[in-house]
Each structure stands twice: as C-alpha cells, then as structure tokens.
N, C-alpha and C positions, 0 to 999 in steps of 0.2 A: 765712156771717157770721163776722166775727172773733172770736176768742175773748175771752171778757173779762177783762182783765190781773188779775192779780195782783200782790198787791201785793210790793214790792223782786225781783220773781222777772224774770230778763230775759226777752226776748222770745223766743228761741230755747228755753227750758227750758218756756212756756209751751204753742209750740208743741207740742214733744216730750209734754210731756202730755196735750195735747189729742190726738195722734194714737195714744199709749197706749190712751187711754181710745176711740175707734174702732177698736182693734185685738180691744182686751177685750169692748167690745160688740158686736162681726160686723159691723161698719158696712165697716172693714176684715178680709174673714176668712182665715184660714189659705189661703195660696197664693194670696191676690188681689195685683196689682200697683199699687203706692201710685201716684195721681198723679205725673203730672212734674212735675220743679222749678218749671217755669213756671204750672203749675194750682195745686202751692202758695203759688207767691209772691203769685199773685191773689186766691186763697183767704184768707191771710191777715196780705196787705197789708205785707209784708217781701221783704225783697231776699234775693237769692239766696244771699248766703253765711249770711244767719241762716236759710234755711230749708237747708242745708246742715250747720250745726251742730246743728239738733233732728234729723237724719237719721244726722248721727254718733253722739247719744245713744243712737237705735235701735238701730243697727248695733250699740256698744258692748254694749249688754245686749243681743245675742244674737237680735233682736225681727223686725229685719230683712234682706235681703241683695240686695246690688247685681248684676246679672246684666248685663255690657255688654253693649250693643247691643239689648239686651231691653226692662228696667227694673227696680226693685226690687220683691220681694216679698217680702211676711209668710211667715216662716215658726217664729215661736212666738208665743203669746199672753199670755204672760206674761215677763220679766225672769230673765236667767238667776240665781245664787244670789247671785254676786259683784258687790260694790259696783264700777261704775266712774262716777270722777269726771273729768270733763271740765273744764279748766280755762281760759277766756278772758281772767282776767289775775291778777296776783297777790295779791291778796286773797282768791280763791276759792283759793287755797291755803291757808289759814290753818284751813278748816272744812269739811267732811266737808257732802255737800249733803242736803237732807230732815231730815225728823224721826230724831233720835235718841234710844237710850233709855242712862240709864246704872246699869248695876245691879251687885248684893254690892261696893257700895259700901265701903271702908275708909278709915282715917286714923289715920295720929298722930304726936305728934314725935318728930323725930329728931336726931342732928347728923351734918353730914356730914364721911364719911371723906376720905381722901384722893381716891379717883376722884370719888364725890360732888362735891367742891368744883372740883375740875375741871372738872364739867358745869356746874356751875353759876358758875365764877368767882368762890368765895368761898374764907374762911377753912377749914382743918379747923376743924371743932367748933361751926362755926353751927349757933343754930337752923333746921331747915326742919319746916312741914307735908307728911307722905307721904303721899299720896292717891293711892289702885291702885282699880281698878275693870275690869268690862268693858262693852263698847259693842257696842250691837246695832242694826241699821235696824228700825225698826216695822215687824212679818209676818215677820222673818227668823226661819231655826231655831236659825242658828248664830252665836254671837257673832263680830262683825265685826274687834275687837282687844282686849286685853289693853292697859290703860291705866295707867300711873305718871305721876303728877302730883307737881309741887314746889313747893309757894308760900311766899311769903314770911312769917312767922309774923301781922305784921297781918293778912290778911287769910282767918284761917282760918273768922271767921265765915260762905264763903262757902261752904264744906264742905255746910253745911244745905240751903239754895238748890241744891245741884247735887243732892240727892238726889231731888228732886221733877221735877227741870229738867233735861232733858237736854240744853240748849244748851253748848256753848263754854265752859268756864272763862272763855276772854279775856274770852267775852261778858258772862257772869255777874260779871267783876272789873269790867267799864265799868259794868252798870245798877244793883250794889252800892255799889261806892266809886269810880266815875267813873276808874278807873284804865285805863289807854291804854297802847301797846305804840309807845314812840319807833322800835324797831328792833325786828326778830324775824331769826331765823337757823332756817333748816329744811336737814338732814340729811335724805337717804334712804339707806340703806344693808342690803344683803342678808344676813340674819339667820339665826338658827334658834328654835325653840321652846323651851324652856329648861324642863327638867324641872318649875318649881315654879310655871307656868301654863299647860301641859298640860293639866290636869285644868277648871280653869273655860273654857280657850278649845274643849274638846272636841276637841283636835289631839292629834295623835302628838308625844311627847317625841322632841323635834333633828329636826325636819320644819323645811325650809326657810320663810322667813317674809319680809315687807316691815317693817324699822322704821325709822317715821319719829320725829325726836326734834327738837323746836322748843324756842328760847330766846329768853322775852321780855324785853327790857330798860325800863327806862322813861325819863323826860326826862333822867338824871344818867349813865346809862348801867348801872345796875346790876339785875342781872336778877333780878326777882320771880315771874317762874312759868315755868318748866320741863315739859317731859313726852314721854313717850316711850311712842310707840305700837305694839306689836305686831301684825302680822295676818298668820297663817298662806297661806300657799300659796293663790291663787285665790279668796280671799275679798275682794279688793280690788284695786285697780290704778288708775294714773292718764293719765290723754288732756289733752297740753298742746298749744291751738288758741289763736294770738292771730295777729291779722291785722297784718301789718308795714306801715308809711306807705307 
C-alpha cells in the first residue's frame, strides 16, 4: 500500500521515511537487501528518480549502501549524528528540514558597527535586534549550530514567538506580520569555532566549522533579517539534487 501523504512534505522525503521507519522496525533488518528500484516504484506508485531521491536520503545518513551488481543493503538502523539536507530546489535552501528546537535563547539592541552595517547594508549606528541562540534536531545530543540573528527593530515582537517555535524566523516574520522575503542571498563559506561559542555548541575552540549567513530583503530592497549560522565539523552538510529539463 502507498503510504499516506503527508501533508507539504514531497513524495520522495515521505518515502525516505516510510522506509526509515521499516528499517527501525526489522521489516527491513540489518544486512537485508532493500527491494529494487522497480519493486519500489510499484510499491509506491512513483517513478524512478523520486524513488531515487528517498534512497539518496538513506544513503546520506549513513542508513544504507549500494553494492553494484548486488543491491543495496541496510547497514545501520538508525541516522548517523550529522544532519544532512538534501535539496531539490531552492526554497529548501532557505530552512533546515524537520522539527527544530531553538534554545538559551538571547536578544537585545544593538547598533551596528562598521562590519555590522556591511552585513547588513546599512548605516553605522542603526538600530538592530540581536538574537543568538543554538539549534538543535529533536533526539540530537549535540547542538546542530550556533545561531546570530538581525531583525529589523519593528519586528522584535517576534523574539517571543521564536521562543516556544522553533520554526524559521522567516517563517515566524510571514505568520506574525505577513512580512515576505522579495530577495534572500545565502553565503557558504568555511569557518572556524570562535572561542566565545565553543562552550554552548560543545566544540573545540578554532575547529573547523560550515557558516552559512543569509540576507533577507523585502519589496524596497532593504534587508530586515540577517543571520549567520554556525555548525561545527560533521554535524551538518548539504546534497543539491535538481533534475535539469
């Protein structure tokens, strides 16, 4: 039987977890060979490259392995530590997939310096709301990044809301004040740990690190939320899959 959809969640990530959850249950067990692509595709009623893509999730976390000429098999039953996200187009860049939690929440105003305004394309001396926090996946041990936020000072009431909510700021600025992102700009670039978030990410001080730092604009062009992600060594990575016409 097909699996029964979920709701905004694609078909390929629904798969991937339905075969999760047969891997965890013994339906699939350690060292048995998953069906072929084609008994999946029957199974559940998708074509080949979407039953290709919940196979790459597997693969990704550690779950499965391709054996040419053989087939794949299960060889962990669980997800290895590190988040990996898989991306099919560019909107799933914008947000970190699953339940997220965001905890030792902080805030307050600031103005910004020189570099500051840089990041942000403003004046020295603006108001901003600072918001640092870290992010963790539900069941993880270890905090997945070290979070710096920038918003614009209207919408700091939304500070509250993210305490309880571990969605998205962006998210939480649309269902708060309907506010939207005309443009966003995403940086990756190869980091280190920085002595003075060591201690909450539970990493080594100046251990190599992934930071990613996004900039949202809005209809006028001028950017209302900022933020810059940290995530030490192996606790994160990214898989971009988009199928060309």
């Amino acid at each position: 039987m097909p699996p029964r959809p979920r709701q905004r969640e694609p078909l390929y990530a629904v798969i991937e977890a339905t075969l999760r959850d047969d891997i965890a249950a013994g339906v699939q067990p350690l060292g048995s060979c998953l069906p072929t692509e084609h008994e999946l595709c029957a199974r559940f009623q998708a074509s080949r490259f979407t039953i290709r893509q919940a196979l790459n999730g597997l693969r990704a976390a550690g779950m499965i392995e391709p054996r040419p000429g053989i087939g794949t098999f299960v060889v962990a039953t669980a997800p290895r530590a590190a988040l990996v996200q898989t991306l099919t187009s560019v909107e799933e860049l914008l947000q970190y997939p699953g339940a997220m939690l965001r905890e030792n929440q902080r805030s307050q105003q600031i103005a910004a310096d020189a570099a500051l305004a840089d990041l942000l394309d403003c004046a020295p001396g603006d108001p901003w709301l600072w918001l640092h926090a870290t992010r963790r996946t539900v069941g993880a041990e270890l905090p997945l990044c070290f979070m710096e936020a920038w918003l614009a000072p209207r919408f700091a009431a939304v500070t509250e809301a993210a305490r309880s909510d571990g969605s998205p700021l962006l998210i939480l600025l649309e269902r708060q004040f309907g506010q939207r992102a005309a443009h966003a700009q995403i940086q990756m670039t190869a980091g280190r740990v920085t002595s003075d978030i060591a201690a909450p990410l539970m990493a080594e001080a100046d251990s190599p690190a992934l930071v990613i730092t996004r900039r949202y604009r809005d209809a006028t062009g001028a950017v209302f939320l900022a933020t810059r992600l940290t995530h030490p060594e192996g606790r994160f990575s990214l898989n971009f899959e988009f199928q060309t016409p």
